[in-house]
C-alpha positions in Angstrom: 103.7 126.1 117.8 103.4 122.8 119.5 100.9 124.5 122.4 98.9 125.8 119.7 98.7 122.3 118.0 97.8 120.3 121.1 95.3 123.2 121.9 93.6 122.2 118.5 93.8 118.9 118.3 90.7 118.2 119.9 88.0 120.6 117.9 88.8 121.9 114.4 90.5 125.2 114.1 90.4 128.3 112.0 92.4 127.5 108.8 93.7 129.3 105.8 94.0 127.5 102.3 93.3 128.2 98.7 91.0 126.9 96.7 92.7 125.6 93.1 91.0 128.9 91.5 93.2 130.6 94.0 90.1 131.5 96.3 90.8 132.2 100.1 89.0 129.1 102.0 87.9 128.7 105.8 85.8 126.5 107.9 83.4 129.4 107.4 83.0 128.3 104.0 82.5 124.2 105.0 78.8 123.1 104.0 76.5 121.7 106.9 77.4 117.8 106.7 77.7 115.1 109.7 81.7 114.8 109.4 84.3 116.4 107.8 87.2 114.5 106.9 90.5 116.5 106.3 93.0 114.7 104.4 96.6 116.1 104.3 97.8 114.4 101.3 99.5 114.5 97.5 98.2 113.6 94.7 102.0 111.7 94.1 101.7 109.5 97.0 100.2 106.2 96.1 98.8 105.7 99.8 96.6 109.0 99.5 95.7 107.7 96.2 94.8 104.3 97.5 92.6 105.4 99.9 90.7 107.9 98.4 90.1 105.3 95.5 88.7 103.2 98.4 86.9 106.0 99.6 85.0 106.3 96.0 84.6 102.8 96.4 82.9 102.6 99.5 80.9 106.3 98.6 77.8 105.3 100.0 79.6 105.5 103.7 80.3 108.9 103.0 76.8 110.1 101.7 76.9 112.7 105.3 80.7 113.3 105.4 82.4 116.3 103.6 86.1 115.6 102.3 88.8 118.2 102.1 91.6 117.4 100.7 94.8 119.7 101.8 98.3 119.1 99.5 101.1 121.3 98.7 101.8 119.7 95.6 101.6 122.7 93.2 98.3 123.9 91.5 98.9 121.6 88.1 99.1 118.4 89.9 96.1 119.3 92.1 94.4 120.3 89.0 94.9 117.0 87.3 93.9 115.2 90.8 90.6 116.8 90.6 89.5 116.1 87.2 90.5 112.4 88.7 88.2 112.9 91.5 85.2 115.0 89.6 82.0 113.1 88.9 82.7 109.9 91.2 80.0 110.8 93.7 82.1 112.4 96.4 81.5 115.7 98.4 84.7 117.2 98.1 87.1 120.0 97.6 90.9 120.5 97.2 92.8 123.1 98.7 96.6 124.3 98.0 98.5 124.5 101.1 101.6 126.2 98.9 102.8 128.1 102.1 103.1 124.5 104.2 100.9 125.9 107.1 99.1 123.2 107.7 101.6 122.1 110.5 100.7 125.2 112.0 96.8 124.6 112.1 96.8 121.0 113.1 100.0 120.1 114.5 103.2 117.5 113.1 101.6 115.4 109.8 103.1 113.0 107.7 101.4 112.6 104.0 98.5 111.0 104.5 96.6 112.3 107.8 93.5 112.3 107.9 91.3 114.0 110.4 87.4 113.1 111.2 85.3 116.0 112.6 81.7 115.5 114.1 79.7 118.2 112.9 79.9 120.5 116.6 83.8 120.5 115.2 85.4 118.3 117.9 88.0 115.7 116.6 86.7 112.0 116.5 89.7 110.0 115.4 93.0 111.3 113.8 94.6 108.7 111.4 98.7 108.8 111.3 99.4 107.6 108.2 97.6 105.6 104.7 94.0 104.0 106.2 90.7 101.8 104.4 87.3 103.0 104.1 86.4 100.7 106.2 88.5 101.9 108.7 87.2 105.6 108.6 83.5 104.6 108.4 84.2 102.5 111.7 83.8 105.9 113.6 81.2 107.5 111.2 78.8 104.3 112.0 80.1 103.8 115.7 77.9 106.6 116.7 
């Protein structure tokens, strides 16, 4: 497993979750934007919380950047985060990583990582841990 994370960590690779109407969901199904940002995450962790509140705070910096948010808290609390999330501006979507393979696709994460994609699907900048806006938009506006 560890080969295949390090051969990954450096462009985004083919994934597996479910959307929370229990839809299969793959980078084939990402819309055209300027960044991704993955976001492993849980809606019960107040760091995740924190800083995708600042993220909706600071939405104008994320006008080209598509956010996926990857938890596997069950279905309910993902529900709930979503109706948090809906109508704040964001490009987003949740996915249920029930099955915990997210490991498997991106290597060892701690709740919150976060990953920034360019839009050819190579890795920018992988954040270990709870970051700012301000922080993430750093390498969105370095280019």
């Amino acid at each position: 497993m560890t080969e295949k994370a390090e051969k990954f960590s450096y462009e985004l690779p083919f994934f597996s979750f479910y959307s929370l109407n229990e839809e299969q969901y793959s980078p084939n199904q990402l819309p055209k934007k300027e960044y991704l940002l993955i976001l492993y995450f849980s809606p019960d962790c107040h760091y995740c919380t924190d800083e995708m509140d600042d993220i909706i705070k600071h939405k104008q910096w994320f006008a080209n950047c598509y956010i996926l948010l990857v938890s596997p808290s069950t279905v309910q609390q993902l529900n709930a985060y979503h109706q948090h999330l809906a109508n704040k501006g964001i490009n987003y979507q949740i996915l249920s990583d029930s099955k915990y393979q997210f490991p498997n696709y991106f290597g060892p994460a701690n709740i919150p990582t976060g990953f920034l994609y360019a839009n050819n699907k190579t890795l920018i900048k992988k954040f270990n841990g709870g970051t700012t806006a301000k922080n993430i938009y750093s390498f969105i506006n370095a280019k």
